[in-house]
N, C-alpha and C positions, 0 to 999 in steps of 0.2 A: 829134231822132232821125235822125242821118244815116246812109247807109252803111259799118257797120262795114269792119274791116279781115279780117272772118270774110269769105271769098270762096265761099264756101257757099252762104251765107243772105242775105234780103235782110229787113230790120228793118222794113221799110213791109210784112210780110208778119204779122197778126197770127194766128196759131193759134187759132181758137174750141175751148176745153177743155171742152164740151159732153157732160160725160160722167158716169154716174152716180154716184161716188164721188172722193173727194181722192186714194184711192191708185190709182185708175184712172187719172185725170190727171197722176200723178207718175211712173206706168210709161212714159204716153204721152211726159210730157217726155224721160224718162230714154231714149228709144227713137230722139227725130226728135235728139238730142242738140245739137249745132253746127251741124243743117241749118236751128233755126229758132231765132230771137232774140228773138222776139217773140208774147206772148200774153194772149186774152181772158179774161178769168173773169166768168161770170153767174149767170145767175139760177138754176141746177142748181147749181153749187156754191160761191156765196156763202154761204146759211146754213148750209151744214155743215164748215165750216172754209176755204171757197175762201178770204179776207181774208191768214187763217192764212198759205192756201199761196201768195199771191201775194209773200208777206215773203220766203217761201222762195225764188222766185224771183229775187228783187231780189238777195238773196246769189248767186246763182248768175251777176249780170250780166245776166240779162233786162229784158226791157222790158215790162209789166205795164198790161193795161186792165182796171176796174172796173167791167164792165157794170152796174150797177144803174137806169139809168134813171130816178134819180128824180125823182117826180112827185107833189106834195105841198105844200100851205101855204106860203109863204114865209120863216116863219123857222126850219119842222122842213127845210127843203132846205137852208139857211143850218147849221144846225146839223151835219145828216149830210156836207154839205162840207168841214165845217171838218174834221169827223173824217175824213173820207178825206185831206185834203190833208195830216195829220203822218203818214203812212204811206209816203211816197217812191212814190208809183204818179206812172205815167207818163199815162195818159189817165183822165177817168170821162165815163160819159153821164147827162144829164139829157133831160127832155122838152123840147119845144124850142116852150116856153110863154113867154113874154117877163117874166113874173111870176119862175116857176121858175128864166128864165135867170138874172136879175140875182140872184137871192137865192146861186145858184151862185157868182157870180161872189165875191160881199160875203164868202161860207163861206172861198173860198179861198183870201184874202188875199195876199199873196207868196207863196205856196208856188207852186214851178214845176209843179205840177199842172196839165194842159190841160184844159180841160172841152167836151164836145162837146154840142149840141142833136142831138137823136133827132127827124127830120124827119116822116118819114113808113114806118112800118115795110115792108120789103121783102116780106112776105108779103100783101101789100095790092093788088088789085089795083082798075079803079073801078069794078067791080060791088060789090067790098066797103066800099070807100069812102063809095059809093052807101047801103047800108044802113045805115050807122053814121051819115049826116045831112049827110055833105060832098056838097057840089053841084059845090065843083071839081076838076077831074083830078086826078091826082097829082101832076104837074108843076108844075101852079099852086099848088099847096098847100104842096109844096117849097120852090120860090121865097117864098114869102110867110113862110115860117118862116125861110129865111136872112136875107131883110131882118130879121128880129128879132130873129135872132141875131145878126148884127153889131150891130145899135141894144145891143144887153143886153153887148156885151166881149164874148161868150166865144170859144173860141179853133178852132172850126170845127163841122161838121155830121156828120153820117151820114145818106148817105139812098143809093139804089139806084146803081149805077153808068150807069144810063141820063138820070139827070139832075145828072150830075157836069159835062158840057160846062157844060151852063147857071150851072150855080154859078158854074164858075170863072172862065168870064165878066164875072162883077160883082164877086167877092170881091178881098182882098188877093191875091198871091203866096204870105203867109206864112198865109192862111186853110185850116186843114186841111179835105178833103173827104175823108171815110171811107168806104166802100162795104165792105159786107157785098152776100152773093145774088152775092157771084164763083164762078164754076166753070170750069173747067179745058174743053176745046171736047170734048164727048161725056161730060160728066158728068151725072148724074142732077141735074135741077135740085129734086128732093125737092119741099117746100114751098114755095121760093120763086118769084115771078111776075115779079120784074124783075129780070134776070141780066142777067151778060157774062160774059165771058172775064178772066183775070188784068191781060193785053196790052190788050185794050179797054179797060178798066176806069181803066188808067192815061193811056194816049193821049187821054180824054175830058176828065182832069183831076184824079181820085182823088189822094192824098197816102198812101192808107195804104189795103190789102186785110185785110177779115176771111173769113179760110179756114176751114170747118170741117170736114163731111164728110166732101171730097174727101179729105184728107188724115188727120184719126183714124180714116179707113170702111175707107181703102183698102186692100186686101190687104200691101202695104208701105210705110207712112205714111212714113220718110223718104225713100223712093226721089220718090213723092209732091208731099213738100214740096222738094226737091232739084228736082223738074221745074219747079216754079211759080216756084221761087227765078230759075232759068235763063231762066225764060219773061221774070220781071220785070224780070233784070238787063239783059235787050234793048230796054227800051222807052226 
């Protein structure tokens, strides 16, 4: 997924499509048009035709991620891989369980499919951590899932953009680091606890931004994703 020859938009920008309906998310495509190449589909509209509308996408020359996250047995996650890998999507997420990873891996056989480990989710901060039964930071918990996911193949992470230096630190060159919980410098950081900036986000080592609010919330969402594009083609 390189930089296209769209001088717009920049494809390491994914659009979280976070939105209550398929044709809500189809107004919104049809709206940022050529400003953005690139986009999430999850867990709000996977069962209701997101899959559907990701096909769509793919005709249109998009770049398409399968938020699903799954997490699950080893041979129903082997299973549900295999079915997303004949579908031409460009990234999916799994937990980033060393079980989960490899079974991912087995599901998606040659299909150019990348499959990403879900590290540590970005609304987590370690009070919440805390309560859930981890004793180590977030950071250490990160690292310790990368190591797993390199040991299990798959083909990079998602975790906050504040523990993106450290990754890429030990990883390959060609090991994706994905960061969601990016916002634009004076955006409402909503839900999430471990932000940055678009520019930050990249400088630390990210490979790929997931955008959402700032850009389907904003009063002019392509103007929006056209600032972010601008932001990241600087980096």
């Amino acid at each position: 997924m390189s930089l296209s020859e769209n001088k717009l938009s920049d494809p390491r920008c994914f659009v979280a499509l976070d939105l209550p309906t398929v044709a809500e998310a189809e107004a919104m495509v049809e709206k940022l048009g050529d400003a953005v190449d690139s986009y999430k589909i999850g867990l709000q509209l996977l069962p209701i035709g997101g899959v559907e509308f990701g096909q769509r996408l793919k005709t249109m020359g998009k770049h398409v991620f399968y938020d699903f996250k799954f997490h699950d047995i080893g041979a129903t996650v082997e299973k549900a891989t295999r079915s997303i890998a004949g579908l031409n999507a460009d990234l999916l997420t799994v937990h980033a369980r060393p079980d989960v990873m490899r079974s991912a891996v087995r599901g998606r056989g040659d299909a150019p499919l990348k499959i990403l480990g879900v590290t540590v989710l970005t609304s987590l901060d370690q009070e919440a951590l805390k309560a859930i039964g981890y004793n180590d930071n977030a950071e250490s918990l990160v690292m310790r899932r990368v190591e797993q996911a390199l040991d299990a193949g798959i083909d990079g992470v998602v975790s906050s953009p504040l523990e993106a230096a450290a990754i890429r630190a030990v990883v390959p060159d060609s090991f994706l680091v994905v960061t969601p919980g990016v916002r634009p410098k004076g955006a409402d950081a909503g839900d999430q606890k471990r932000i940055a900036t678009p520019s930050s986000a990249l400088q630390a080592g990210a490979t790929h931004l997931v955008i959402g609010r700032p850009i389907t919330q904003a009063p002019d969402p392509r103007a929006a994703a056209l600032a972010i594009a601008k932001e990241m083609r600087g980096v």
